[in-house]
Each structure stands twice: as C-alpha cells, then as structure tokens.
VMD Tcl script that draws the C-alpha trace (Angstrom):
set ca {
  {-27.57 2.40 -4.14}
  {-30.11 1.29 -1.38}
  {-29.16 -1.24 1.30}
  {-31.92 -3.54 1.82}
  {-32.89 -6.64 3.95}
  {-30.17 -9.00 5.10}
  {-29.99 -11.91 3.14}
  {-27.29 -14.16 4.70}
  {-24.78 -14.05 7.39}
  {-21.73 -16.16 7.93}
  {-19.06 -16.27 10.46}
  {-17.03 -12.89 9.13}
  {-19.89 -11.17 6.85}
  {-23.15 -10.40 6.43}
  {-24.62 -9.68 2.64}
  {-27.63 -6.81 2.22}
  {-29.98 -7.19 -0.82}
  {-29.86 -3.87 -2.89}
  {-32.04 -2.06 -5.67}
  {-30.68 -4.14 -7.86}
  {-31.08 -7.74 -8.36}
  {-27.78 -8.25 -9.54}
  {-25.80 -6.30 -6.67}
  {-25.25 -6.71 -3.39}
  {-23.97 -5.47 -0.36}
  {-21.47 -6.78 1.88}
  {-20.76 -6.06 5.61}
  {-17.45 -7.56 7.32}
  {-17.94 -8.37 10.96}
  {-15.06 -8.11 13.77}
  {-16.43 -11.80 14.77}
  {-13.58 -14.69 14.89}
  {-13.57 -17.90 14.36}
  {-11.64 -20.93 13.86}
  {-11.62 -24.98 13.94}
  {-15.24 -24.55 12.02}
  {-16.43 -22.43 14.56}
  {-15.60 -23.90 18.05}
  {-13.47 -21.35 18.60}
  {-15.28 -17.93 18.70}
  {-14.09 -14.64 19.29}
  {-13.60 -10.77 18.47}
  {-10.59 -9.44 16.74}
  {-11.14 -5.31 17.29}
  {-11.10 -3.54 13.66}
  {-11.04 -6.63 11.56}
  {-13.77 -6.28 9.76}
  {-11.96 -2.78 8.54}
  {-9.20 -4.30 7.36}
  {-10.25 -7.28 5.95}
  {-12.74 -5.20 3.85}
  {-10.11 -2.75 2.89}
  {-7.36 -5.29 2.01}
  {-9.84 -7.65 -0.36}
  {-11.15 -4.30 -2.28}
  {-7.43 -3.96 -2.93}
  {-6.54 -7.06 -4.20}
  {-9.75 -7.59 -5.73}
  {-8.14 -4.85 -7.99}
  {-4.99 -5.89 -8.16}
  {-6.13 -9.22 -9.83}
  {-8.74 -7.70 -11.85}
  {-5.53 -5.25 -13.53}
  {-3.61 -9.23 -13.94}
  {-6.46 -10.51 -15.78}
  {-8.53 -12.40 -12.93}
  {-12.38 -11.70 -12.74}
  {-13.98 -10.78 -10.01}
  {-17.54 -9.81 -8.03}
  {-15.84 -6.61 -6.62}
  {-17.71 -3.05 -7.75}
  {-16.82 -0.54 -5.47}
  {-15.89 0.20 -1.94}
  {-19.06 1.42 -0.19}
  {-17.55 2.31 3.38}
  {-14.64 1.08 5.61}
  {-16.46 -1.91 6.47}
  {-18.92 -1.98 3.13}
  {-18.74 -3.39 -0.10}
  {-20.98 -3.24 -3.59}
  {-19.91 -6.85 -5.35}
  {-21.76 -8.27 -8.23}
  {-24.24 -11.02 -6.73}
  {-22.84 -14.58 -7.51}
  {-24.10 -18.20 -6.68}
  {-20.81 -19.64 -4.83}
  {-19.69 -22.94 -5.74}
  {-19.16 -25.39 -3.15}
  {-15.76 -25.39 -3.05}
  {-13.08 -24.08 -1.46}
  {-9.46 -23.71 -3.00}
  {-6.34 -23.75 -0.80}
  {-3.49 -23.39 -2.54}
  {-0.16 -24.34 -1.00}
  {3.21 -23.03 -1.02}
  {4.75 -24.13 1.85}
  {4.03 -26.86 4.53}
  {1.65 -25.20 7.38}
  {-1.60 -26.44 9.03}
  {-2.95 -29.40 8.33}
  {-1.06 -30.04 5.72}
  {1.92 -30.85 8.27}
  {0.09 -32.79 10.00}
  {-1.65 -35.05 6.97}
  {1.77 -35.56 4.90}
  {4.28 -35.75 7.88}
  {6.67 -32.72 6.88}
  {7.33 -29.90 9.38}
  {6.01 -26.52 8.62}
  {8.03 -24.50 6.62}
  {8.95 -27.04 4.42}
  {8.63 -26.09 0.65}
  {7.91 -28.48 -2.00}
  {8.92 -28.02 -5.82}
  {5.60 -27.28 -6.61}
  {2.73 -25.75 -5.24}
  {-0.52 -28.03 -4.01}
  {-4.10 -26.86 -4.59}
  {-6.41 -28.93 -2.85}
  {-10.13 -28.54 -2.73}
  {-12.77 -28.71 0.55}
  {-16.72 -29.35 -0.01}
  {-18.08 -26.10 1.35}
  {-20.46 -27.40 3.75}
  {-20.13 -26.80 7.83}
  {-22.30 -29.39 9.16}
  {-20.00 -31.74 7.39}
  {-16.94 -29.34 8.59}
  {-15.51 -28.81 5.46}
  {-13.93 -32.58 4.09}
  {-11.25 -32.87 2.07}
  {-12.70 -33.64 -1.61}
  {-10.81 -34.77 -4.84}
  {-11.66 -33.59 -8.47}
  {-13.37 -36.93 -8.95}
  {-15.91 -35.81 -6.05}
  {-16.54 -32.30 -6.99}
  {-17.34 -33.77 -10.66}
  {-19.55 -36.61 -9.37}
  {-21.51 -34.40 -6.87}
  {-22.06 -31.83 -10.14}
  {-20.56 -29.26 -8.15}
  {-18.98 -27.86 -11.07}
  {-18.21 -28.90 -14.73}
  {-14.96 -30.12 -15.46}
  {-14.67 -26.71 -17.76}
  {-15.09 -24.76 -14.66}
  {-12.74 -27.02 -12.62}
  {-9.90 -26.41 -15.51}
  {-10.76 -22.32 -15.48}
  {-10.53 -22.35 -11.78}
  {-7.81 -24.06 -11.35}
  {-5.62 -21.94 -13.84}
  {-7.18 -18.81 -12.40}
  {-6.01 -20.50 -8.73}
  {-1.99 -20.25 -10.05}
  {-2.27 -17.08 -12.00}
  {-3.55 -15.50 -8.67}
  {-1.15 -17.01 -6.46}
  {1.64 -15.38 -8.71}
  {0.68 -12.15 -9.01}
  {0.03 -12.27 -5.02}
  {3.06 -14.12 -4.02}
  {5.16 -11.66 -5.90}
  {3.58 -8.66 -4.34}
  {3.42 -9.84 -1.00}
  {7.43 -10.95 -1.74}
  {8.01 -6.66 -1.99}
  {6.07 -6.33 0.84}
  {8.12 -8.50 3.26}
  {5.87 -10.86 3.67}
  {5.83 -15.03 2.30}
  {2.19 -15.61 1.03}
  {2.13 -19.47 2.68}
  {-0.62 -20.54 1.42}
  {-4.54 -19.03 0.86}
  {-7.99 -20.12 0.31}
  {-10.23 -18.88 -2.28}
  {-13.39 -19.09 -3.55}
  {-15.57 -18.34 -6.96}
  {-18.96 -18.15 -7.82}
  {-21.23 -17.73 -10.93}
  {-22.66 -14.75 -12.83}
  {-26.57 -14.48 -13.58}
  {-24.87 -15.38 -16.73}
  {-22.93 -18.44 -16.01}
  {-19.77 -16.67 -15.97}
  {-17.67 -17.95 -12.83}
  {-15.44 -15.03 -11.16}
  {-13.22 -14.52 -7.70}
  {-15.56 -14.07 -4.84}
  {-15.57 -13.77 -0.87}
  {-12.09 -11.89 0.43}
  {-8.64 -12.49 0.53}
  {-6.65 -10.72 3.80}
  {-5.11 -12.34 7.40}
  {-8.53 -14.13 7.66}
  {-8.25 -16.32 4.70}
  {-4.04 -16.36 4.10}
  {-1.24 -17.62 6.03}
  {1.35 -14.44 6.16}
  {4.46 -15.06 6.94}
  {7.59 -12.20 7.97}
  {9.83 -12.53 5.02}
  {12.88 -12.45 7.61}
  {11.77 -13.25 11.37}
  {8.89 -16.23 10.33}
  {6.61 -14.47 12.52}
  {3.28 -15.12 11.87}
  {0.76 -12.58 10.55}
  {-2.80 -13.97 10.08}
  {-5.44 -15.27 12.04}
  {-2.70 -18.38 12.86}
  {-2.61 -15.82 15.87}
  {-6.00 -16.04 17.14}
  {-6.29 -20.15 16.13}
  {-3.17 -21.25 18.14}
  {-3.70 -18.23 21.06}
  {0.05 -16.49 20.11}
  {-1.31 -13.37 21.20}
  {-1.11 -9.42 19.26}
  {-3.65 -10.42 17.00}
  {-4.76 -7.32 16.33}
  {-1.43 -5.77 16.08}
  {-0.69 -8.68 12.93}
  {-3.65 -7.52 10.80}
  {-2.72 -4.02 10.99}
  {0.88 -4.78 10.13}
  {-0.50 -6.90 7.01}
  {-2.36 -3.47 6.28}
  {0.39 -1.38 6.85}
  {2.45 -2.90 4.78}
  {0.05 -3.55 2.24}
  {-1.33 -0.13 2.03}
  {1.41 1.64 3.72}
  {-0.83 2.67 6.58}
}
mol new
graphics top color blue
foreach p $ca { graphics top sphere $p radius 0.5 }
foreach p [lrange $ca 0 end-1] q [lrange $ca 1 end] { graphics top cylinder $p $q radius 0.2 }
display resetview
C-alpha cells in the first residue's frame, strides 16, 4: 500500500491518500485539544494509544455486528480505513451526568438517569459544534431519516457491547462520542476513533477520571490515564 499526499488534518489526525481511491491512510497526532481548540497542547504517546485502542474496538464492534471503515493496522501510530464521506454529525451518547450535560439540565455529575441520552452536535468548528435536534439534521439534509434511524440503533448496540466490556475492565464507560460516514456506495459505517480522546472513563471503584477530562480541567497524570485505559484494555 503506498502512502501518498496529505489530504486533511484535524486537531488529533492527519489522513494520507493511498493507491487506492477507496483507502486511506490515517496518522494520529500527540496534539491536544479541548473547548474547540482554545486549549492546545501535547499529551506524549497519545497518538499510540489512541490508534491502538480504536483498531481494537473497531474489531470488537465489527465481531457484534457494527460496520466499520477500519482495514488494518498499518503501524503504532498508522491506520488503512476504508475512505468515507463523514456526516455532519456527531453522536454523544450518555450514560451518566458529566460535562455539559451537568451543567445544561442542572444534575450533578455522576448522576444516572433510567435511560441513556443520545444527543447530536452539527459538526462544524467555526460554529463550535451547536447542539442540533433530529428536526435540524433532517431539515439541513444532513442525513435521511433512514440513516438517522440506522445510526441511532447502531449508537445503543455499540454502547452495549462497550459498556459491558469496559464494566470487566474496571472501568464505567460515561458517556462517548461517535461518528459515521458513507461508503462510495452509500453504505453508512463507524468512522473516526473511539479511546480517552473521545470517551469519558471512569474507575469502576475510586471515580477517578481516565480520559482527556484530565488535560480539559488541568487534574494532572494525563499521560499516566491513557496508558492505564490501555493497560487495562490490552493488558499492557
């Protein structure tokens, strides 16, 4: 497979045209961010194990029925993924009370409501990411109301295969944002990662957080929480 030119970078990867049209290459940085960039920084071997943890799960879901991009791991930091067009939206889905959340409905984190929340953001930074509805994403003909059903049903099968394994794992999956993109063919599938970068982690037992909650809020050890996540995860 030959790397080629760049073709986009973003705050945590970079994505490398190949010999084929319909593959890719992507490249995760050690760059940090947070609060839609105003907060910048370097967490040291990130990019490692964000790319390592993703390829895993990638897996994982693909094995519990959930499509994906994901090919092949290339390299520590590398990754062959089928080329998709993202949609414009982002999918957090909620299990328990953290963030903004807290902040928007009034509850204090850790609270746990009957039944989890998937809310979806208009991927778009100048605009910082806004809150949008289903009635949005359909009237901006971001996605068909097909797709919006398929994704949303993939969204709940994926938290409970992942909740469950991060549950043997010592770890409460808090909540997670995901995102999907289309197939040459139409055919929407789980792109971009899934690791400390994009999930709230929480220690089963202590509470202590394990995610990039670290680096947002300055609690220090940051690189010491993505290596436990790995550790744990891949018993390394």
């Amino acid at each position: 497979m030959e790397k080629r030119n760049q073709l986009y970078e973003g705050k945590a990867k970079k994505v490398y045209a190949t010999d084929d049209a319909e593959l890719v290459i992507v490249d995760y940085k050690d760059d940090a961010t947070a609060f839609n960039g105003v907060k910048r920084g370097t967490i040291e071997g990130k990019g490692v194990i964000n790319n390592r943890l993703t390829n895993f799960f990638m897996q994982l879901l693909e094995k519990n029925g959930v499509p994906t991009h994901f090919v092949r791991e290339l390299s520590p930091r590398e990754t062959l993924v089928r080329r998709v067009h993202i949609i414009p939206i982002e999918v957090i889905v909620r299990n328990v009370v953290a963030g903004s959340l807290a902040k928007r409905v009034g509850k204090p984190e850790g609270t746990r409501f009957p039944r989890v929340i998937l809310e979806y953001s208009y991927k778009d930074d100048e605009l910082g990411d806004p809150m949008i509805n289903r009635w949005h994403a359909l009237a901006m003909e971001l996605a068909t109301e097909e797709e919006l059903n398929y994704i949303d049903a993939l969204c709940f099968r994926i938290n409970d295969v992942l909740s469950a394994f991060f549950k043997e794992c010592g770890i409460d999956l808090i909540d997670f944002k995901l995102e999907f993109g289309r197939l040459a063919d139409g055919t929407v599938v789980l792109a971009d990662e899934i690791s400390p970068d994009t999930c709230r982690f929480w220690d089963s037992v202590t509470g202590e957080k394990l995610d990039k909650d670290r680096f947002r809020r300055d609690l220090g050890n940051v690189e010491g929480a993505y290596q436990e996540v790995l550790r744990r995860v891949l018993g390394e």
